[in-house]
PDB file of N, CA, C and O in Angstrom:
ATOM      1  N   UNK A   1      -4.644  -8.368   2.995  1.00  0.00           N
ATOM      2  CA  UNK A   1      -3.200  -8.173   2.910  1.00  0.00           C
ATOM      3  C   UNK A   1      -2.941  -6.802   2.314  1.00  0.00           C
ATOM      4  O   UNK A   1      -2.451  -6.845   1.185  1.00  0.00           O
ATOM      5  N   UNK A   2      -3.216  -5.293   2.946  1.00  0.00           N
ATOM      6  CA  UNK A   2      -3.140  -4.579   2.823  1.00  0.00           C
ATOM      7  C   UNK A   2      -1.663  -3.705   2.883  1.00  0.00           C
ATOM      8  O   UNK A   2      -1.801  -2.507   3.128  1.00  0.00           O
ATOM      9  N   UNK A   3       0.158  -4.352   2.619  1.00  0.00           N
ATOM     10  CA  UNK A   3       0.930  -3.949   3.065  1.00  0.00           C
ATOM     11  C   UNK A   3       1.949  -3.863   2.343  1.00  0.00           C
ATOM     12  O   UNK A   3       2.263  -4.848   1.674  1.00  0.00           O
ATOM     13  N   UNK A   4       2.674  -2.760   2.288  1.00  0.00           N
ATOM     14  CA  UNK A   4       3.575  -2.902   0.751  1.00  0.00           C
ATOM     15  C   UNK A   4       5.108  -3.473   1.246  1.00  0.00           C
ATOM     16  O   UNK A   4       5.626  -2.768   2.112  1.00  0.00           O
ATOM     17  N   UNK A   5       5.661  -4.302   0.939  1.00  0.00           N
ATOM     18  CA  UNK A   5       6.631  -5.120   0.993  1.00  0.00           C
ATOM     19  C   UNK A   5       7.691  -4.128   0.700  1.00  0.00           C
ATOM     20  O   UNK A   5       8.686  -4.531   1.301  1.00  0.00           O
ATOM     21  N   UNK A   6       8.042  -2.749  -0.085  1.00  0.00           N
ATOM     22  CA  UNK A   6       8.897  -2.352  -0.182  1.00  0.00           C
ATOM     23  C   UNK A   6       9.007  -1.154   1.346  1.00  0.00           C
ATOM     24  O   UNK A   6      10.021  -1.297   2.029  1.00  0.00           O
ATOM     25  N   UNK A   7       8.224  -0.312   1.695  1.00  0.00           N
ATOM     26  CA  UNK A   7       8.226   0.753   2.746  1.00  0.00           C
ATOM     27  C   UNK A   7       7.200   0.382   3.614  1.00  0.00           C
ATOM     28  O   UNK A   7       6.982   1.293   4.412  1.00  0.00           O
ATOM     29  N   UNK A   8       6.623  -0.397   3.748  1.00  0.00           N
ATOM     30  CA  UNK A   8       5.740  -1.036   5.318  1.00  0.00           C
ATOM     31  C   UNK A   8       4.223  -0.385   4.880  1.00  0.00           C
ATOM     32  O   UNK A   8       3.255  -0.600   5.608  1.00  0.00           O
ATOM     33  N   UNK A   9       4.109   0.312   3.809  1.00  0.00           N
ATOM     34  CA  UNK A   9       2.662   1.251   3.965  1.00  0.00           C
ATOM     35  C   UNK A   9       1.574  -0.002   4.372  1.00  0.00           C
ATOM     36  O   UNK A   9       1.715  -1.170   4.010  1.00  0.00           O
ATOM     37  N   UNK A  10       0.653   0.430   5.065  1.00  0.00           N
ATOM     38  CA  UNK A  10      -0.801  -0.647   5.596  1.00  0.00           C
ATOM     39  C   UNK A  10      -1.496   0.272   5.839  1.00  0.00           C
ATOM     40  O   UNK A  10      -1.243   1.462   5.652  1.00  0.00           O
ATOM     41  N   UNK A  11      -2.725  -0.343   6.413  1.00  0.00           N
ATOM     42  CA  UNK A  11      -4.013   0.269   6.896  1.00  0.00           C
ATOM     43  C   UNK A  11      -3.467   1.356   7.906  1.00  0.00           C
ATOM     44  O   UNK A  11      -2.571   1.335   8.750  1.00  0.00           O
ATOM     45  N   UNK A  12      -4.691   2.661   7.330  1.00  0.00           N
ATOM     46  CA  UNK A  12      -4.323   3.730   8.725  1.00  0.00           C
ATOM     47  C   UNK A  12      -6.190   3.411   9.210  1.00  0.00           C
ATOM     48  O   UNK A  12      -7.152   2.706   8.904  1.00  0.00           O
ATOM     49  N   UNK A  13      -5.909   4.139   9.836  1.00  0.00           N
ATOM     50  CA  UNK A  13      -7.284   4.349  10.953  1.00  0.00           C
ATOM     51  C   UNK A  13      -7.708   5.398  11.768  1.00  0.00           C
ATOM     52  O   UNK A  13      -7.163   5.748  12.815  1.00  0.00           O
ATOM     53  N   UNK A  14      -8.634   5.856  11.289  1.00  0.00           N
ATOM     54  CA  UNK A  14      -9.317   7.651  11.624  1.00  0.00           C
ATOM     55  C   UNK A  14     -10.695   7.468  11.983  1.00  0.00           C
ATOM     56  O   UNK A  14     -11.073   6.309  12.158  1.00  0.00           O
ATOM     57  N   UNK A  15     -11.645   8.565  12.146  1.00  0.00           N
ATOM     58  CA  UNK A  15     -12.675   8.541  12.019  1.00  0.00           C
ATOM     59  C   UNK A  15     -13.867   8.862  10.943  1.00  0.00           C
ATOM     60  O   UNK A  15     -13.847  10.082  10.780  1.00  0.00           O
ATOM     61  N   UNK A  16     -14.735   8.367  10.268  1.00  0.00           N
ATOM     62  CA  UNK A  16     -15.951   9.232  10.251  1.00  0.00           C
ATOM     63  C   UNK A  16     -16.299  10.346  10.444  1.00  0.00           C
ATOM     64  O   UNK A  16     -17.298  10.127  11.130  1.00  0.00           O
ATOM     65  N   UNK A  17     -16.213  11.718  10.332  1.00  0.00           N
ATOM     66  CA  UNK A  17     -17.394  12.284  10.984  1.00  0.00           C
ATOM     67  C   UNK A  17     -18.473  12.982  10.374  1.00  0.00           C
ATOM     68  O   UNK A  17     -18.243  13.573   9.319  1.00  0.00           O
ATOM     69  N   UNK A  18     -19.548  13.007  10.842  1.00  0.00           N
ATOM     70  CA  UNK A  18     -20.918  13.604  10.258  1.00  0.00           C
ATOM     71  C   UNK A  18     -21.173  14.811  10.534  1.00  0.00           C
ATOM     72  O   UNK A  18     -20.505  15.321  11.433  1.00  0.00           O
ATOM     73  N   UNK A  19     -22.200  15.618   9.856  1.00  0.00           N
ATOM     74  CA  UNK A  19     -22.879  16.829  10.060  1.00  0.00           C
ATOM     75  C   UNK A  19     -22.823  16.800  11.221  1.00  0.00           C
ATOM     76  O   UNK A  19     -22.218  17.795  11.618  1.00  0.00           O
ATOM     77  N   UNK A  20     -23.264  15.928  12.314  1.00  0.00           N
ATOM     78  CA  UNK A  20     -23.657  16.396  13.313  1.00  0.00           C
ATOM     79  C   UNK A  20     -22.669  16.362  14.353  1.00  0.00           C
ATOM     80  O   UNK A  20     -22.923  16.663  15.519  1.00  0.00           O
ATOM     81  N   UNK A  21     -21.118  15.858  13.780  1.00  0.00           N
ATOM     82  CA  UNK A  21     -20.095  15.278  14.359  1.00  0.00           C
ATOM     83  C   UNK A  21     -20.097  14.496  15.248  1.00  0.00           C
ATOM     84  O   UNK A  21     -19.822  14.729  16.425  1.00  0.00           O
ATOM     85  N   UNK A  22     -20.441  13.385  14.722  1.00  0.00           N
ATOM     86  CA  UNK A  22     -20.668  11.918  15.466  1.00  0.00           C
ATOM     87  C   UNK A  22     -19.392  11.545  14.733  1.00  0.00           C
ATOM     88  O   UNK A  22     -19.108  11.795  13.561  1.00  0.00           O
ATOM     89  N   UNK A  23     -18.712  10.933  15.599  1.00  0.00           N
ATOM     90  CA  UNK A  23     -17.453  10.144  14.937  1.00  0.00           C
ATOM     91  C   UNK A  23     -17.899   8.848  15.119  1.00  0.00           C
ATOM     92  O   UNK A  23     -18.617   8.468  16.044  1.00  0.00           O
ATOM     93  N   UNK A  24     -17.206   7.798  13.696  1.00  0.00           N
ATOM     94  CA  UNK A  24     -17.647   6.231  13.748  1.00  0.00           C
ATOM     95  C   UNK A  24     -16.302   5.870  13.356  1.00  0.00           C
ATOM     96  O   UNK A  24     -15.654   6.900  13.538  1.00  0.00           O
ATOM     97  N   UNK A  25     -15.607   5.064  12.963  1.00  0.00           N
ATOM     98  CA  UNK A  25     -14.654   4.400  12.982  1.00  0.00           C
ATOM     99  C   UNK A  25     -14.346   3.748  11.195  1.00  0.00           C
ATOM    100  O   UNK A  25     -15.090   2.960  10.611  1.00  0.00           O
ATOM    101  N   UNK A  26     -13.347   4.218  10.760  1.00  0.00           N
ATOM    102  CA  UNK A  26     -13.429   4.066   9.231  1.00  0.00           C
ATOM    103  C   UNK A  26     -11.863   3.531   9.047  1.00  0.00           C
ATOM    104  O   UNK A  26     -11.125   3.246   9.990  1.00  0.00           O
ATOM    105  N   UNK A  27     -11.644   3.483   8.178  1.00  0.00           N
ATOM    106  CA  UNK A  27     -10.029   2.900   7.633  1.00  0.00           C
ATOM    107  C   UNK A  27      -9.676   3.427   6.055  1.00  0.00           C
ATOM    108  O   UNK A  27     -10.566   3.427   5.205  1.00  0.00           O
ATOM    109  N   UNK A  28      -8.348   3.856   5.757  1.00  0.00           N
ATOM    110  CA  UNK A  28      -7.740   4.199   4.858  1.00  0.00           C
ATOM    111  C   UNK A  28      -6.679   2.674   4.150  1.00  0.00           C
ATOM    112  O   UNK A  28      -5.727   2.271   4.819  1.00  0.00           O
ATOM    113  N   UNK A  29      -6.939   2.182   3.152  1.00  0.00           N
ATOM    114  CA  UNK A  29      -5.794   1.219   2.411  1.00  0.00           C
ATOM    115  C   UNK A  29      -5.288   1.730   1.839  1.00  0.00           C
ATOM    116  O   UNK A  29      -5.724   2.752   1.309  1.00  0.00           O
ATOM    117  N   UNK A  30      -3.869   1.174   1.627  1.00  0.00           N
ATOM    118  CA  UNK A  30      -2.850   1.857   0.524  1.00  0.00           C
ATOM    119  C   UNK A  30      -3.146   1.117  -0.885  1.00  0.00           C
ATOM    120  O   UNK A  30      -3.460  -0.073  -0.907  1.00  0.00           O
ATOM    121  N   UNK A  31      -3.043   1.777  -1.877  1.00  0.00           N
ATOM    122  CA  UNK A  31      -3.519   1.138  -3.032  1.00  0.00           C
ATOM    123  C   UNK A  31      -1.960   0.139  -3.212  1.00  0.00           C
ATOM    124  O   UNK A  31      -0.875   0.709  -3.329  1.00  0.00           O
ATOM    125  N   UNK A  32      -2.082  -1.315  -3.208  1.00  0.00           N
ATOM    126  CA  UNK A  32      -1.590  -2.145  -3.480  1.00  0.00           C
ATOM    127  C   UNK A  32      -1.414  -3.003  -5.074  1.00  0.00           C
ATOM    128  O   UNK A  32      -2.237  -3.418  -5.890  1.00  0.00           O
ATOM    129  N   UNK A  33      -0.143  -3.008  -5.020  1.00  0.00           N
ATOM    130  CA  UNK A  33      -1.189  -4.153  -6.801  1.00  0.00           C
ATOM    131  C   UNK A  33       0.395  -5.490  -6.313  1.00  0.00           C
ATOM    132  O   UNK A  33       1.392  -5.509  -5.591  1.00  0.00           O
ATOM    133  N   UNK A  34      -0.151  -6.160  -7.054  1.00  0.00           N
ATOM    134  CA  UNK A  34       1.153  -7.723  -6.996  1.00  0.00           C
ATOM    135  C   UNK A  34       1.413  -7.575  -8.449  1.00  0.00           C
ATOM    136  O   UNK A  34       0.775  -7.724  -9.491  1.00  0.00           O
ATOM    137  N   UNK A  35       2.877  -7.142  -8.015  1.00  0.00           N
ATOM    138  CA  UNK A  35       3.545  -7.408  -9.118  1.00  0.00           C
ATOM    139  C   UNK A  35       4.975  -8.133  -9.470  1.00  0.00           C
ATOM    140  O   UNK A  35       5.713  -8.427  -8.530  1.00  0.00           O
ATOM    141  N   UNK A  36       5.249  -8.333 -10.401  1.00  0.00           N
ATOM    142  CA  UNK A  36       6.888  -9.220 -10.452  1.00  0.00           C
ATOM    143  C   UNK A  36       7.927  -8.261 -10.799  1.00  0.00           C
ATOM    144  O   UNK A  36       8.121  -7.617 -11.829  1.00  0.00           O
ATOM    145  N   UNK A  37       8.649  -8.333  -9.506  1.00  0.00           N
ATOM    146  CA  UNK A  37       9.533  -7.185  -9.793  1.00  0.00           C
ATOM    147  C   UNK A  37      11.289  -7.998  -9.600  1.00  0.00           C
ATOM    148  O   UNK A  37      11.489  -9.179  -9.316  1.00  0.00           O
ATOM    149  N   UNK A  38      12.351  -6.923  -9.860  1.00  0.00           N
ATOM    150  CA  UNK A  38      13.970  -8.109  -9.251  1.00  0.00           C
ATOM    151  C   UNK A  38      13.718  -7.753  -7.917  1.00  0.00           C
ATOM    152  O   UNK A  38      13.164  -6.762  -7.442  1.00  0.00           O
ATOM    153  N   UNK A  39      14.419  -9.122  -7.199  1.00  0.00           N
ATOM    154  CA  UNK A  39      15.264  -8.716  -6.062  1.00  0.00           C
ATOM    155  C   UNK A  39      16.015  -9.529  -5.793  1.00  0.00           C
ATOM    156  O   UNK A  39      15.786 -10.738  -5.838  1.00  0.00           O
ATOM    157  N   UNK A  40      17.301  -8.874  -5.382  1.00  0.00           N
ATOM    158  CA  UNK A  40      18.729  -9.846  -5.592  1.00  0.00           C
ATOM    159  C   UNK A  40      19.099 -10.162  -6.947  1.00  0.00           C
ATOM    160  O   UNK A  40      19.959 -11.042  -6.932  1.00  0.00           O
ATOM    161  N   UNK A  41      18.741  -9.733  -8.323  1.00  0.00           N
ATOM    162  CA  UNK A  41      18.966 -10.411  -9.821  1.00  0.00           C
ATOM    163  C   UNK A  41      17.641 -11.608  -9.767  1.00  0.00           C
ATOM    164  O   UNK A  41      17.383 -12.238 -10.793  1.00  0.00           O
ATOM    165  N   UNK A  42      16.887 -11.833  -8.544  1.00  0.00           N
ATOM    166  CA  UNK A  42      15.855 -12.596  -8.907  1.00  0.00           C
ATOM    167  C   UNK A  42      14.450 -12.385  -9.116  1.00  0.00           C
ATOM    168  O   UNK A  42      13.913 -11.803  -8.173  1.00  0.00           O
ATOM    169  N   UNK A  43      13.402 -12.804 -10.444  1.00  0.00           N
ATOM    170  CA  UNK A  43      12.200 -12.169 -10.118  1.00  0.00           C
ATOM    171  C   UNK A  43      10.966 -12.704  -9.212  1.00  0.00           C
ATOM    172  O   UNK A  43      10.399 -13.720  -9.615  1.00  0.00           O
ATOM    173  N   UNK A  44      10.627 -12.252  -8.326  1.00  0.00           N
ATOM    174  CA  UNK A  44       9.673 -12.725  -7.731  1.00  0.00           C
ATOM    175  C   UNK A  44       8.699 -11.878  -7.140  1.00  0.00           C
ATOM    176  O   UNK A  44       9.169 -10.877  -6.600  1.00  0.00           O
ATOM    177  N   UNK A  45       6.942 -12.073  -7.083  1.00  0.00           N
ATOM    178  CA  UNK A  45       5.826 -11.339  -6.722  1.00  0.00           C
ATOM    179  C   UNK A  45       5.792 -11.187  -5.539  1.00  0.00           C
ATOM    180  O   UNK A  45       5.802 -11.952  -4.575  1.00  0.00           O
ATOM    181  N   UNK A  46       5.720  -9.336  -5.773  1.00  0.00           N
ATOM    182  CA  UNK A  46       5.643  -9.174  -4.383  1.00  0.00           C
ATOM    183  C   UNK A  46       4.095  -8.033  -4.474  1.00  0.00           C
ATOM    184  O   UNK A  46       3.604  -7.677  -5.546  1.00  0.00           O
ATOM    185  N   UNK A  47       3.605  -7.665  -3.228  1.00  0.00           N
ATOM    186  CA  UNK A  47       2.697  -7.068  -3.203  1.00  0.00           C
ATOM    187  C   UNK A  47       3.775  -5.178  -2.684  1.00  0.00           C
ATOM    188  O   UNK A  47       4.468  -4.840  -1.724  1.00  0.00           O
ATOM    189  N   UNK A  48       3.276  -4.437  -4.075  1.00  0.00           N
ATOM    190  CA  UNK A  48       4.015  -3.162  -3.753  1.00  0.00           C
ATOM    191  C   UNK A  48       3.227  -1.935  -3.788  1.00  0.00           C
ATOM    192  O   UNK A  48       2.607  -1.826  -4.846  1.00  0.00           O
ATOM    193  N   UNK A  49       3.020  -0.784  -2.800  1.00  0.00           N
ATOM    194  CA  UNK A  49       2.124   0.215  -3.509  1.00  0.00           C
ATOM    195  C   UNK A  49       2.473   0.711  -4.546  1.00  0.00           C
ATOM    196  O   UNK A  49       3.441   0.372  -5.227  1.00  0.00           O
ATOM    197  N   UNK A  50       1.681   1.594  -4.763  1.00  0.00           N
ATOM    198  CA  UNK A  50       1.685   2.556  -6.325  1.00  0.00           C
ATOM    199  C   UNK A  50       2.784   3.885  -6.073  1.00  0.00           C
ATOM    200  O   UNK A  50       3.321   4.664  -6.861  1.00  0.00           O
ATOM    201  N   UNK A  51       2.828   3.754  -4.759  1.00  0.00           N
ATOM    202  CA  UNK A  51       3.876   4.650  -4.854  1.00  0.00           C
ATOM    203  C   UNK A  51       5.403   4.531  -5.106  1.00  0.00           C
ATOM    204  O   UNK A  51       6.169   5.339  -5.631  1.00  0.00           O
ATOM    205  N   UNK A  52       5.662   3.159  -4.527  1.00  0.00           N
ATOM    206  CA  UNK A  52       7.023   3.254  -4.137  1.00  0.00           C
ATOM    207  C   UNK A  52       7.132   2.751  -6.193  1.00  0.00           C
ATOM    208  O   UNK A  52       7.999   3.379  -6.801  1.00  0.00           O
ATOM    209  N   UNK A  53       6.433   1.896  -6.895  1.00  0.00           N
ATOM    210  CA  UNK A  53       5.831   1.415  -8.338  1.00  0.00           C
ATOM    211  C   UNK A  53       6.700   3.342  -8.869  1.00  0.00           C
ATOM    212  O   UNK A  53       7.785   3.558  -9.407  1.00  0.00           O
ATOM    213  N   UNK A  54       5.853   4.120  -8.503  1.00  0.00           N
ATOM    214  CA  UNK A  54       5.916   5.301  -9.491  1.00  0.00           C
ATOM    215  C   UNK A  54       7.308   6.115  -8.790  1.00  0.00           C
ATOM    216  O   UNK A  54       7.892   7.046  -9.345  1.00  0.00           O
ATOM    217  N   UNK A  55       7.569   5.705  -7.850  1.00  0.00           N
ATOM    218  CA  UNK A  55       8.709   6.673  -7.412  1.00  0.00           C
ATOM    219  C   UNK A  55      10.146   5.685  -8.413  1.00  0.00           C
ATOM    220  O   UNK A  55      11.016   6.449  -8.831  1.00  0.00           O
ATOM    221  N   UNK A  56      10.306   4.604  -8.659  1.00  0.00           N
ATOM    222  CA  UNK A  56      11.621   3.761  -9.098  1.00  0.00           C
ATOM    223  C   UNK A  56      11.864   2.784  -8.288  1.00  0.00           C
ATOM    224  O   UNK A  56      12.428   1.748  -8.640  1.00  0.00           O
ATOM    225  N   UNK A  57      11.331   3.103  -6.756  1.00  0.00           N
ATOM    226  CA  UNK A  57      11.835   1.495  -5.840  1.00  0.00           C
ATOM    227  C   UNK A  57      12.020   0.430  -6.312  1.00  0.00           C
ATOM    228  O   UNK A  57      13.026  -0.248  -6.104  1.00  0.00           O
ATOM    229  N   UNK A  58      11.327   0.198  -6.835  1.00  0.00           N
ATOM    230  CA  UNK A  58      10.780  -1.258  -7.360  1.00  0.00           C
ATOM    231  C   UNK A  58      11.191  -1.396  -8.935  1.00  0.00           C
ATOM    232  O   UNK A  58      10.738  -0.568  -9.725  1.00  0.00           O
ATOM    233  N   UNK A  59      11.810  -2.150  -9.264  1.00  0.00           N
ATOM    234  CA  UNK A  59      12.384  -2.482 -10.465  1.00  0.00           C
ATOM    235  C   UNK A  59      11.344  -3.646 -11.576  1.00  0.00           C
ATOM    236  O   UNK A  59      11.492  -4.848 -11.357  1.00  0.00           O
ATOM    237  N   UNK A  60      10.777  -3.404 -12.218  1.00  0.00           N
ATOM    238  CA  UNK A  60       9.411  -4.334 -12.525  1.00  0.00           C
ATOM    239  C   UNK A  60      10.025  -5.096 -13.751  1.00  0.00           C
ATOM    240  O   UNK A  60      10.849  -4.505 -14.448  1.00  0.00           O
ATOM    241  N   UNK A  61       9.545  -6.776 -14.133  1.00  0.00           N
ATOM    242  CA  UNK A  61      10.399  -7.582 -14.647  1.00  0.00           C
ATOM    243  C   UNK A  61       9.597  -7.778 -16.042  1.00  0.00           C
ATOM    244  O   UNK A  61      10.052  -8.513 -16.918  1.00  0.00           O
TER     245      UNK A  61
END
């Protein structure tokens, strides 16, 4: 469950590549944490990145 409930962030998907530039198939996660934050005046856990956490989105309870 890689997906932040406040701005959609999830898995991206790129490649690998090596010295010899062989590309293989790798993945980027958004750093996620669950936390209890308001919404609506109510508190409830949601899974949010660290960004939208450090920008103010998210109001933490």
């Amino acid at each position: 469950m890689a997906k932040c409930a406040v701005c959609g962030k999830s898995v991206q998907f790129g490649h690998n590549v090596s010295h010899s530039h062989k590309k293989t198939n790798r993945m980027w996660k958004p750093n996620i944490k669950h936390v209890r934050c308001k919404v609506n005046g109510v508190p409830k856990r949601l899974y949010v990145c660290t960004s939208c956490l450090r920008s103010g989105k998210v109001e933490r309870v």
